[in-house]
Every structure is written in structure tokens, then in C-alpha cells.
N, CA, C and O atoms as a GROMACS GRO file, in nm:
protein
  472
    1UNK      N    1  -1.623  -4.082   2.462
    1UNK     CA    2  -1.683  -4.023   2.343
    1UNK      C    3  -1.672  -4.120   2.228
    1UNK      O    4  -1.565  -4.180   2.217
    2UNK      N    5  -1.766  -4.143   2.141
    2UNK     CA    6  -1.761  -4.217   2.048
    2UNK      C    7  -1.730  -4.104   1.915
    2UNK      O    8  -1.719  -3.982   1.904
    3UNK      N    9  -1.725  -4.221   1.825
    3UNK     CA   10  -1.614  -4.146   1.725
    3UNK      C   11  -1.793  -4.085   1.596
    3UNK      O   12  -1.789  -4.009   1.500
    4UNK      N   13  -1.874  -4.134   1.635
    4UNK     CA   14  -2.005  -4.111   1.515
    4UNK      C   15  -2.083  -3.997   1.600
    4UNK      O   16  -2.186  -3.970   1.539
    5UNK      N   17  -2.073  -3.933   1.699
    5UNK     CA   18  -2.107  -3.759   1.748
    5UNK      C   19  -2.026  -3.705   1.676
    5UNK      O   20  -1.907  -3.719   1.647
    6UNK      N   21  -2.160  -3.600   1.637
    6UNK     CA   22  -2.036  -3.488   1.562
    6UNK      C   23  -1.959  -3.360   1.660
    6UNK      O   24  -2.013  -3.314   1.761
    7UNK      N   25  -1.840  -3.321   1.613
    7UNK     CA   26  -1.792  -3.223   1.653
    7UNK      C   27  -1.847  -3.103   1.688
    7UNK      O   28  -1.923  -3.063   1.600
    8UNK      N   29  -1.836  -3.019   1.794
    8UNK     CA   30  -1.943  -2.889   1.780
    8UNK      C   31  -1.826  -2.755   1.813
    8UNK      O   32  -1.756  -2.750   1.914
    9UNK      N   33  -1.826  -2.673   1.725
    9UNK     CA   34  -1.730  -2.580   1.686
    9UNK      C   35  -1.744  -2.458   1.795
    9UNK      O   36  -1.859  -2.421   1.819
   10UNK      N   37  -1.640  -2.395   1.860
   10UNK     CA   38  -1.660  -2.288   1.946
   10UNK      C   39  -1.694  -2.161   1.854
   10UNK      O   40  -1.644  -2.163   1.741
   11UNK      N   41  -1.760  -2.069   1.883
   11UNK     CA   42  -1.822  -1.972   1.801
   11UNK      C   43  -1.722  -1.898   1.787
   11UNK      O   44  -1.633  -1.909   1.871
   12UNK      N   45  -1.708  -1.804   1.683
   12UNK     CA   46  -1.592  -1.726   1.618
   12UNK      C   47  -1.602  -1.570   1.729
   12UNK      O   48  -1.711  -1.514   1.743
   13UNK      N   49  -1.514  -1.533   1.777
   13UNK     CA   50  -1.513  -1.405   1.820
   13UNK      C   51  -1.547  -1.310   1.764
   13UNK      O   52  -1.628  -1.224   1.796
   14UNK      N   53  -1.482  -1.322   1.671
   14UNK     CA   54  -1.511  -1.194   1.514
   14UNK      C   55  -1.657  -1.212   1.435
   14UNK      O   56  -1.683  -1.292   1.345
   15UNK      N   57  -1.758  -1.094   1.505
   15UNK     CA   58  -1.842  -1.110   1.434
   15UNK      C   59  -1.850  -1.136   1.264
   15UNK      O   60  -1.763  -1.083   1.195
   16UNK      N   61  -1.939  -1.204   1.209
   16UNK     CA   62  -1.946  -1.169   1.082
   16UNK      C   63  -2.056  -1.095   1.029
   16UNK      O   64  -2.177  -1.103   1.049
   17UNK      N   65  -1.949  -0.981   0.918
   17UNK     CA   66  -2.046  -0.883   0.874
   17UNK      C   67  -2.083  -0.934   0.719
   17UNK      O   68  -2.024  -1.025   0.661
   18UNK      N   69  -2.173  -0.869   0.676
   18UNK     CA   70  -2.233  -0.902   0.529
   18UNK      C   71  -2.147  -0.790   0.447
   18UNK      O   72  -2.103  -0.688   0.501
   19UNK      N   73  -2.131  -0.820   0.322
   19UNK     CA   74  -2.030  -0.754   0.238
   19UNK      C   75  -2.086  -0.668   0.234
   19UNK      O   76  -2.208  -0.669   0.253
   20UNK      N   77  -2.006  -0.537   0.205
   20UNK     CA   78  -2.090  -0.390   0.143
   20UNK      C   79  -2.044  -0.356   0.051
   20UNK      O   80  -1.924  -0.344   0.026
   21UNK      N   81  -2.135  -0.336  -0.016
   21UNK     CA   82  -2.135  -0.307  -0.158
   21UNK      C   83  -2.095  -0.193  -0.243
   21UNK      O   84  -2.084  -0.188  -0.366
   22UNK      N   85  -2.067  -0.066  -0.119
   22UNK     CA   86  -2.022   0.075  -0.155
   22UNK      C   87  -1.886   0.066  -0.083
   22UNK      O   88  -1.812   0.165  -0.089
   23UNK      N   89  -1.855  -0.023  -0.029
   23UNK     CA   90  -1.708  -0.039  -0.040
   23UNK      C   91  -1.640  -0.113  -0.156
   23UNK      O   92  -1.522  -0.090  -0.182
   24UNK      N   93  -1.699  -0.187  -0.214
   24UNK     CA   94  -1.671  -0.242  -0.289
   24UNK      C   95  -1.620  -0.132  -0.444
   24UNK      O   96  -1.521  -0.134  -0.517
   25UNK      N   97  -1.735  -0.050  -0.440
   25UNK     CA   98  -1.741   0.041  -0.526
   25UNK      C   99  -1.650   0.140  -0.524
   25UNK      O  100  -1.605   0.194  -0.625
   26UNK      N  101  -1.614   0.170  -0.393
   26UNK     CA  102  -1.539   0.265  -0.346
   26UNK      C  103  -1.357   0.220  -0.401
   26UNK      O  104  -1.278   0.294  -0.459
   27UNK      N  105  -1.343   0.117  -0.369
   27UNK     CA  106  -1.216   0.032  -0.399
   27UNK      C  107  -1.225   0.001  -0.557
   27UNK      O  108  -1.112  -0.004  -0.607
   28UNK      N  109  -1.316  -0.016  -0.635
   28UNK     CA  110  -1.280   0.030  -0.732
   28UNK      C  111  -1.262   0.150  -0.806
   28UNK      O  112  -1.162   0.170  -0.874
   29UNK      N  113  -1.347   0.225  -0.795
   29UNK     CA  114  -1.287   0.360  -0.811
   29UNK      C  115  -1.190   0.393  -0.817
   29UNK      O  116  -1.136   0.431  -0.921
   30UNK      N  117  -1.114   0.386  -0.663
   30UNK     CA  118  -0.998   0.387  -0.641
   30UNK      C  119  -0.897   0.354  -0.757
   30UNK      O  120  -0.814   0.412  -0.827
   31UNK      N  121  -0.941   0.253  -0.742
   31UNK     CA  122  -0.809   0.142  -0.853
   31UNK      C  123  -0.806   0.238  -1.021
   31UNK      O  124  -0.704   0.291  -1.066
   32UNK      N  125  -0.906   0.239  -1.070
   32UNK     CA  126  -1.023   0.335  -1.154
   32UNK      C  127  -0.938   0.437  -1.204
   32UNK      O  128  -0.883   0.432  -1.314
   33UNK      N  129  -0.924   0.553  -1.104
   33UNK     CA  130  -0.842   0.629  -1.087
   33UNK      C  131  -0.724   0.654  -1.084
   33UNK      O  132  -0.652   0.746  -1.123
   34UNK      N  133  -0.704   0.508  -1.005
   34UNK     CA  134  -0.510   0.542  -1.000
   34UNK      C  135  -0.427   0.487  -1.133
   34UNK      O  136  -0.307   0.510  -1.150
   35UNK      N  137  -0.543   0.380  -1.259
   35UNK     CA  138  -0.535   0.348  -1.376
   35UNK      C  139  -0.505   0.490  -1.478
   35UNK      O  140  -0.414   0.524  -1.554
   36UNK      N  141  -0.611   0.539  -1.441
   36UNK     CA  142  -0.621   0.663  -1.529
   36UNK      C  143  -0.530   0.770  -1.518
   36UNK      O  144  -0.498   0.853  -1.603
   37UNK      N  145  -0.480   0.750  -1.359
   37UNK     CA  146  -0.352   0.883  -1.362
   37UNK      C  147  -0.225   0.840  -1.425
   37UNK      O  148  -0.127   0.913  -1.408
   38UNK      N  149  -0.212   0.728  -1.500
   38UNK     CA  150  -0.096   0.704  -1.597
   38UNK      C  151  -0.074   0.741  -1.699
   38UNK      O  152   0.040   0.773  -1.731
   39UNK      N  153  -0.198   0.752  -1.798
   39UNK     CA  154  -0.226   0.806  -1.912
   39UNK      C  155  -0.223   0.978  -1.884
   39UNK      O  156  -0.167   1.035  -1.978
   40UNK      N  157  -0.251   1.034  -1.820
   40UNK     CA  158  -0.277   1.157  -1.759
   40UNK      C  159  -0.129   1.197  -1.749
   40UNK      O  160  -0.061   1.268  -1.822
   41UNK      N  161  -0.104   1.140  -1.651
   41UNK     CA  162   0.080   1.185  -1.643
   41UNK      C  163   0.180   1.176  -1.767
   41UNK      O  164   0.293   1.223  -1.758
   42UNK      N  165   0.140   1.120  -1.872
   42UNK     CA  166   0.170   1.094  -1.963
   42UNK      C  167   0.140   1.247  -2.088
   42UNK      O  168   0.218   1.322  -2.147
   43UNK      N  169   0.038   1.241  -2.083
   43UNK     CA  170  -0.055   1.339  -2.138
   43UNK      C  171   0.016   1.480  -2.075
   43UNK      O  172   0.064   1.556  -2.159
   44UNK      N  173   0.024   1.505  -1.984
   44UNK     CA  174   0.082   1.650  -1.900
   44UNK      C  175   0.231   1.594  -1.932
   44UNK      O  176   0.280   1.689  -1.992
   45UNK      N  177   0.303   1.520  -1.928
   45UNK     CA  178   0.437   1.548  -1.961
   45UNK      C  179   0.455   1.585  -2.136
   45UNK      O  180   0.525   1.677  -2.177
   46UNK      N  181   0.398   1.518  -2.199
   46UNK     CA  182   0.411   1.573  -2.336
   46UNK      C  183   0.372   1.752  -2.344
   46UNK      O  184   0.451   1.842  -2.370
   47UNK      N  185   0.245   1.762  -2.317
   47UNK     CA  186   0.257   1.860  -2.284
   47UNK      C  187   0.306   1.998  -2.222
   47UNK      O  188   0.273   2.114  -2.243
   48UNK      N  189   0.421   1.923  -2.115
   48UNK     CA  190   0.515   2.020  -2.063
   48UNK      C  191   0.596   2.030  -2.148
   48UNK      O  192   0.653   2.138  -2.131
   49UNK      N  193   0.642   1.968  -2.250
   49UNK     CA  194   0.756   1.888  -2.348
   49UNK      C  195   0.728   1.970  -2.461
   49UNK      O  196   0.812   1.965  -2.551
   50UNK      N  197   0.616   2.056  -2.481
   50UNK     CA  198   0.561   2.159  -2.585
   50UNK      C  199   0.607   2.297  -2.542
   50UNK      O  200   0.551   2.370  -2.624
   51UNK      N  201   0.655   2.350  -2.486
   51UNK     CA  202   0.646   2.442  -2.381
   51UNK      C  203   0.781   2.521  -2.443
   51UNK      O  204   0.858   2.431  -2.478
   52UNK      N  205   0.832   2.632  -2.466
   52UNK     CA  206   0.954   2.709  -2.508
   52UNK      C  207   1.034   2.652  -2.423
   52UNK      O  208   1.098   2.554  -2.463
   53UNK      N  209   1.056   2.712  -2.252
   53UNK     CA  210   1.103   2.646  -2.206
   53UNK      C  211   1.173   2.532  -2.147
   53UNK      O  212   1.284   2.539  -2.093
   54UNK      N  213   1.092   2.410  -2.163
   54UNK     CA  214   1.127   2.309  -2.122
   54UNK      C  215   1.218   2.242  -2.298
   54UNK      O  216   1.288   2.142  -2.292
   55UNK      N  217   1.204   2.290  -2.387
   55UNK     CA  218   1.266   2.255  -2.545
   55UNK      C  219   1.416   2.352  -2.496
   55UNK      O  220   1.518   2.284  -2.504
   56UNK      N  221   1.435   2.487  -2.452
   56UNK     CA  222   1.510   2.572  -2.404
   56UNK      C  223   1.617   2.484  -2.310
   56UNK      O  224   1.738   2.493  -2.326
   57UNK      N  225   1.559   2.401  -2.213
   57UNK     CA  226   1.671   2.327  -2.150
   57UNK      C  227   1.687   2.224  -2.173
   57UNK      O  228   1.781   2.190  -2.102
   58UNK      N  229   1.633   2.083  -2.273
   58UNK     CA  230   1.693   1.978  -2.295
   58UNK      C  231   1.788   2.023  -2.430
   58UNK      O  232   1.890   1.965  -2.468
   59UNK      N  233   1.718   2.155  -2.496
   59UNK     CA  234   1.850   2.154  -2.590
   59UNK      C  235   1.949   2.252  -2.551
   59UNK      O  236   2.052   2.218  -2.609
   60UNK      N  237   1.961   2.310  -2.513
   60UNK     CA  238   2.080   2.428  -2.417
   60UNK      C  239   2.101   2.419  -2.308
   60UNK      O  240   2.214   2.460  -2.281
   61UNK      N  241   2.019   2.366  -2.187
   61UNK     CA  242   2.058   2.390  -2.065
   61UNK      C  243   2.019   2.452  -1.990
   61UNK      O  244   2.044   2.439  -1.870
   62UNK      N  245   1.939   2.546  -2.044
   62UNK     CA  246   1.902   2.695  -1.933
   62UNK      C  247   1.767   2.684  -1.939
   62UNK      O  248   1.697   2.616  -2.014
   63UNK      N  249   1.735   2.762  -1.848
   63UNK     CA  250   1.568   2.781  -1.752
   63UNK      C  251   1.576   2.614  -1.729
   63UNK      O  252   1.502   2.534  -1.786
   64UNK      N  253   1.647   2.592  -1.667
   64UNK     CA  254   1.587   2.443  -1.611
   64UNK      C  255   1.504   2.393  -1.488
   64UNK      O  256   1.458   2.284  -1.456
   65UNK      N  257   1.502   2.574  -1.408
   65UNK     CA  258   1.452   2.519  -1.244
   65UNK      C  259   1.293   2.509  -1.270
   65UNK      O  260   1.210   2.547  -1.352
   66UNK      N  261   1.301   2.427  -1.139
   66UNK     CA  262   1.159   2.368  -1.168
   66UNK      C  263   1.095   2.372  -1.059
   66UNK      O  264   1.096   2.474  -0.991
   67UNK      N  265   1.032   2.273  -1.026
   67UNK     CA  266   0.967   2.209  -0.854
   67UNK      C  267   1.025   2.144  -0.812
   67UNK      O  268   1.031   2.047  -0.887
   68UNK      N  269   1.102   2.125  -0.696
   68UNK     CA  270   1.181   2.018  -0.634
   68UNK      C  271   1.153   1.899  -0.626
   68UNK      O  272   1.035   1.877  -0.601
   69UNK      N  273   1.223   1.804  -0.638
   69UNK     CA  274   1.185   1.663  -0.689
   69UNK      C  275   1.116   1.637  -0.564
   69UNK      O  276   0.997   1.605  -0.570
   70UNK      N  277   1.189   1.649  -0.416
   70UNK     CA  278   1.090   1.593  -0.318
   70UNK      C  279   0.963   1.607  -0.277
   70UNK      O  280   0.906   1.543  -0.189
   71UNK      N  281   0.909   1.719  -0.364
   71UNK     CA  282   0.758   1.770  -0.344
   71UNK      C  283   0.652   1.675  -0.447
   71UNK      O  284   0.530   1.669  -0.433
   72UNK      N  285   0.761   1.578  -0.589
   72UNK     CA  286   0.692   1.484  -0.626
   72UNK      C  287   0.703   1.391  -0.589
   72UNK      O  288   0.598   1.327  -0.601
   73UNK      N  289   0.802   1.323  -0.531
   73UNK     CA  290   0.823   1.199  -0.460
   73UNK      C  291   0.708   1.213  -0.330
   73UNK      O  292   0.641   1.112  -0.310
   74UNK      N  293   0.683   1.332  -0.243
   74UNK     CA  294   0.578   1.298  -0.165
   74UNK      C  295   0.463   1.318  -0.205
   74UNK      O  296   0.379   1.299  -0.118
   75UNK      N  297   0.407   1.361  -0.342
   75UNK     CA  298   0.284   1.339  -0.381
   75UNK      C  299   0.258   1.231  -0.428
   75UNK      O  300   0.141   1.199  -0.449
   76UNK      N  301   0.368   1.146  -0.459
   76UNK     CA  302   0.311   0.978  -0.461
   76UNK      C  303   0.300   0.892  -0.410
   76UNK      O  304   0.237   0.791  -0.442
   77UNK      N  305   0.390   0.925  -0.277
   77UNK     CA  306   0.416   0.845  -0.158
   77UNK      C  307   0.252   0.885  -0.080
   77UNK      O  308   0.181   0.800  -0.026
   78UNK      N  309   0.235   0.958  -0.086
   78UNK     CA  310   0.066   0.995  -0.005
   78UNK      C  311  -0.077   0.934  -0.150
   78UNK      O  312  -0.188   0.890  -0.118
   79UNK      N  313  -0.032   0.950  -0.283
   79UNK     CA  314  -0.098   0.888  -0.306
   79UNK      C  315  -0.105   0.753  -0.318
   79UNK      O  316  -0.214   0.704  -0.348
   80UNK      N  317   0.025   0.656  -0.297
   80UNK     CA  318  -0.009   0.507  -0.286
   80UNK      C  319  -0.030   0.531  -0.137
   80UNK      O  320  -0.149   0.507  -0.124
   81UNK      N  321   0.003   0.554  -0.056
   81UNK     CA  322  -0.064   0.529   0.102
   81UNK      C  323  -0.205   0.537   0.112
   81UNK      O  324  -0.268   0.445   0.164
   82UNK      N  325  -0.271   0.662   0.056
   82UNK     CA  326  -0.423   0.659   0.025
   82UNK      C  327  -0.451   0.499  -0.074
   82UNK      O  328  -0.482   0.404  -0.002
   83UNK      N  329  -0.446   0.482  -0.160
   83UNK     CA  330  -0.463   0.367  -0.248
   83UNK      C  331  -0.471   0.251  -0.157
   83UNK      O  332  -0.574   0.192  -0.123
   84UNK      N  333  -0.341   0.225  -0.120
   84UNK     CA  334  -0.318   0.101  -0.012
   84UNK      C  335  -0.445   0.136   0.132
   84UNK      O  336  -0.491   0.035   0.185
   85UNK      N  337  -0.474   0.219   0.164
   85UNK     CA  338  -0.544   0.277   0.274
   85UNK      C  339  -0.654   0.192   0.202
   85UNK      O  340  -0.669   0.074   0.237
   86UNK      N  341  -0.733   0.247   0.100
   86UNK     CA  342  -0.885   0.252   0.034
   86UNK      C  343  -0.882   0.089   0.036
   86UNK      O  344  -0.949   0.018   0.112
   87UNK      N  345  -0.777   0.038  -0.077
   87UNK     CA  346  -0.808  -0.118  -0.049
   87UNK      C  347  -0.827  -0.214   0.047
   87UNK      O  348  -0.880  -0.324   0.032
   88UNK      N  349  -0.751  -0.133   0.212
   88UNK     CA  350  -0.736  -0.261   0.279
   88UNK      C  351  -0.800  -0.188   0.429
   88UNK      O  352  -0.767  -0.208   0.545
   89UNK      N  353  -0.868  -0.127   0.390
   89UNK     CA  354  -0.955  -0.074   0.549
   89UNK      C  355  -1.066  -0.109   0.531
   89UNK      O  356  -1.120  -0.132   0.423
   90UNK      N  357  -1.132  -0.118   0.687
   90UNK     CA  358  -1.308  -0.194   0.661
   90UNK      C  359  -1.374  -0.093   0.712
   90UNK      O  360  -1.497  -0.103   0.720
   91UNK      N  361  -1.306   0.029   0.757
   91UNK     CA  362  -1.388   0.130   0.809
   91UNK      C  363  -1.412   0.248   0.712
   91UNK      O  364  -1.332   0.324   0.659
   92UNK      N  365  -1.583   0.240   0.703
   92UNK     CA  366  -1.604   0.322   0.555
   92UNK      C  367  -1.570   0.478   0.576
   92UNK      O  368  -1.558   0.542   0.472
   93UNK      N  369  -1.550   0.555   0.710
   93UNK     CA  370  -1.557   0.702   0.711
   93UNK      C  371  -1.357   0.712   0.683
   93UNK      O  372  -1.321   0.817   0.631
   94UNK      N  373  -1.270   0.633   0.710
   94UNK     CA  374  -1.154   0.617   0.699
   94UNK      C  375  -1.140   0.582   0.508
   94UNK      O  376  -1.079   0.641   0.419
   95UNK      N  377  -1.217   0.475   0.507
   95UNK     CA  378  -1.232   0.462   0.320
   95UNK      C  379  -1.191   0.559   0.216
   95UNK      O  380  -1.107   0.575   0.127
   96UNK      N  381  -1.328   0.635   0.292
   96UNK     CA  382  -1.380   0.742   0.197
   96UNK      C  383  -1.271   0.861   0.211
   96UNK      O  384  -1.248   0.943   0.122
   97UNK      N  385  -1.201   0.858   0.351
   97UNK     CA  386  -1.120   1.008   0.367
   97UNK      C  387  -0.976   0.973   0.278
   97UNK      O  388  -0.903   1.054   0.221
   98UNK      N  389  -0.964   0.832   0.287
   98UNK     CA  390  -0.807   0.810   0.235
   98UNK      C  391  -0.872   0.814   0.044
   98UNK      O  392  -0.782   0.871  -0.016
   99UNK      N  393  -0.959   0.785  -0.035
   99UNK     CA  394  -0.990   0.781  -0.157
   99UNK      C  395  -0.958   0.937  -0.168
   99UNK      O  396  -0.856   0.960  -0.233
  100UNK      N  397  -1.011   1.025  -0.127
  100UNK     CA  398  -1.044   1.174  -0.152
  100UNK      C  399  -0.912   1.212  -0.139
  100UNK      O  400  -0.883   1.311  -0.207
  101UNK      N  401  -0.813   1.159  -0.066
  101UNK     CA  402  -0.680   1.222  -0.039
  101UNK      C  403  -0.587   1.148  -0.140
  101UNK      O  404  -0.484   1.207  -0.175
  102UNK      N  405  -0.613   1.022  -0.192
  102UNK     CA  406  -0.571   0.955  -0.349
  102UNK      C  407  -0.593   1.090  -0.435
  102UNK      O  408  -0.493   1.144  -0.482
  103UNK      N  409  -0.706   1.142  -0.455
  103UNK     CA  410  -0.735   1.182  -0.565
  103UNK      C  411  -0.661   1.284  -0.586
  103UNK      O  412  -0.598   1.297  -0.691
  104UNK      N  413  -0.657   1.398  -0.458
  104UNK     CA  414  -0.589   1.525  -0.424
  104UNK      C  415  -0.447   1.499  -0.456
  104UNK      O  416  -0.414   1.570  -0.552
  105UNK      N  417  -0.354   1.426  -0.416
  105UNK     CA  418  -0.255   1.366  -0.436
  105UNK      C  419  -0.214   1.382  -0.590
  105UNK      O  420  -0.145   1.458  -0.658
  106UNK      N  421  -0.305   1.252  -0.612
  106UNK     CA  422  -0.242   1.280  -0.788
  106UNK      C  423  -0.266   1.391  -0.870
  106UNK      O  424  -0.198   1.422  -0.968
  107UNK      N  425  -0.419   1.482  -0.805
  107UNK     CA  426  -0.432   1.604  -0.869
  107UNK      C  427  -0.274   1.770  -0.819
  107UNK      O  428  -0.260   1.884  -0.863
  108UNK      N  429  -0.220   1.715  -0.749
  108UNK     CA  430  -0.116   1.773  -0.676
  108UNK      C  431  -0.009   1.772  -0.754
  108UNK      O  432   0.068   1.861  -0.789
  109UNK      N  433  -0.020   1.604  -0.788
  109UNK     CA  434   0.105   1.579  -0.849
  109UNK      C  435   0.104   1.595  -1.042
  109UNK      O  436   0.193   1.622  -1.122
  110UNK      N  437   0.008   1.574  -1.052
  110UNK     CA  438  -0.038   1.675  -1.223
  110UNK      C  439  -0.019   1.773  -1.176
  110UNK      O  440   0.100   1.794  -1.198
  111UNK      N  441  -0.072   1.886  -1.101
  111UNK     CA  442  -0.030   2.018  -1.068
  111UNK      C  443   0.129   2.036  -1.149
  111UNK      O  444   0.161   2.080  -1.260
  112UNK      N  445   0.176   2.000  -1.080
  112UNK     CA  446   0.356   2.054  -1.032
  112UNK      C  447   0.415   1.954  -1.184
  112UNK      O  448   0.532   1.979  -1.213
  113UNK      N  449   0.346   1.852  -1.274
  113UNK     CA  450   0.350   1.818  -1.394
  113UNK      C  451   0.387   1.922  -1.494
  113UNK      O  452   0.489   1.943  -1.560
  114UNK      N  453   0.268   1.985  -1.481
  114UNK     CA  454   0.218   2.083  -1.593
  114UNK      C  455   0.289   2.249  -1.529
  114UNK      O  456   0.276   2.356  -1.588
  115UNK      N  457   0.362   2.229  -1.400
  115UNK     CA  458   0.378   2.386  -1.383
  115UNK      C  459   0.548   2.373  -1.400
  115UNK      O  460   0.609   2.478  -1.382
  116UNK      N  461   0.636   2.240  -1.436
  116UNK     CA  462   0.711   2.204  -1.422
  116UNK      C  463   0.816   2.339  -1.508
  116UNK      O  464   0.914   2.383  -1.448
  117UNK      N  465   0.786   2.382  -1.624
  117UNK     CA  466   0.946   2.482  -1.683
  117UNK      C  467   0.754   2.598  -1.696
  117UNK      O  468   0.704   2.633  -1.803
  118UNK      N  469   0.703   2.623  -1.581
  118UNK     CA  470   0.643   2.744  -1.555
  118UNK      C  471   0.741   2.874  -1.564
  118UNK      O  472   0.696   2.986  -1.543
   0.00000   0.00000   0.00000
């Protein structure tokens, strides 16, 4: 073989697909959303923070029960798993189911925010 033939490359296994553009959209959203549930959580805690009750137990102590912490720790643990899901899957019917379960999530976890000295 001489050294001035060019090289000829074995073809890639992995087809290649063309970008899609409603995934693209979809993953931002996502992101979109999980921006906006900071301000939000923010917003519902002041708001709980208005409440007879919840003024009732940081200054006395009493009516303090609430929602159990582990019912918020797993509404965030399912909503970064959805998040992480939406960003890094190529399969759009999986996409779309883990975004919708982001959303539920953080709407779960505002829930139990705002019902907190219910």
C-alpha cells in the first residue's frame, strides 16, 4: 500500500438520526419549569409563613404537625429523576411521560408546601 491512497472508513453501526426539534423543545421546557419551581417554592413558603398557625409554632411551639418530611424528599427525588429522564433520553414517548411526571412532582410538592400548618 502506498502512503498517497486515501483511507476508507468502516461505516458506523449507529445509525444517524437528524436532530428533532420537539425534543429539543421538550428539554427546554423542562429546564423552563424546573427554573420556575424555585421562585414558586419560595412564593408558597412565605405564604405558609402568613398563616396563624405556622406564626403559632415558630413562636410557641404548638400546632407544629405537618406532612412528613419523607413525602417531600420523594417529591423531589421523582422530580429530578423526571428532569434527568427528559434531558438525557432519545425516546420521545419516554420524553414526554418523564416531563409530565416533572411537572406532577413539583405540583405535589407545592401541594404539601402550602398544606404544610393546614
Amino acid at each position: 500500500m502506498s502512503s498517497d491512497q486515501p483511507r476508507t472508513r468502516a461505516a458506523s453501526p449507529v445509525p444517524i438520526t437528524p436532530p428533532d426539534p420537539a425534543a429539543a423543545r421538550l428539554r427546554r421546557r423542562s429546564v423552563v419549569w424546573a427554573a420556575l419551581w424555585v421562585p414558586a417554592c419560595l412564593l408558597a413558603g412565605v405564604l405558609v409563613l402568613t398563616r396563624e398557625k405556622a406564626a403559632r409554632c415558630l413562636t410557641y411551639g404548638e400546632s407544629c404537625e405537618g406532612t412528613p418530611g419523607v413525602l417531600y424528599v420523594a417529591a423531589l427525588v421523582i422530580a429530578l429523576v423526571a428532569l434527568v429522564t427528559v434531558q438525557s433520553t432519545s425516546r420521545a414517548e419516554v420524553r414526554r411521560a418523564a416531563f409530565w411526571t416533572q411537572l406532577g412532582a413539583e405540583g405535589v410538592f407545592l401541594f404539601f408546601l402550602l398544606t404544610a400548618f393546614a
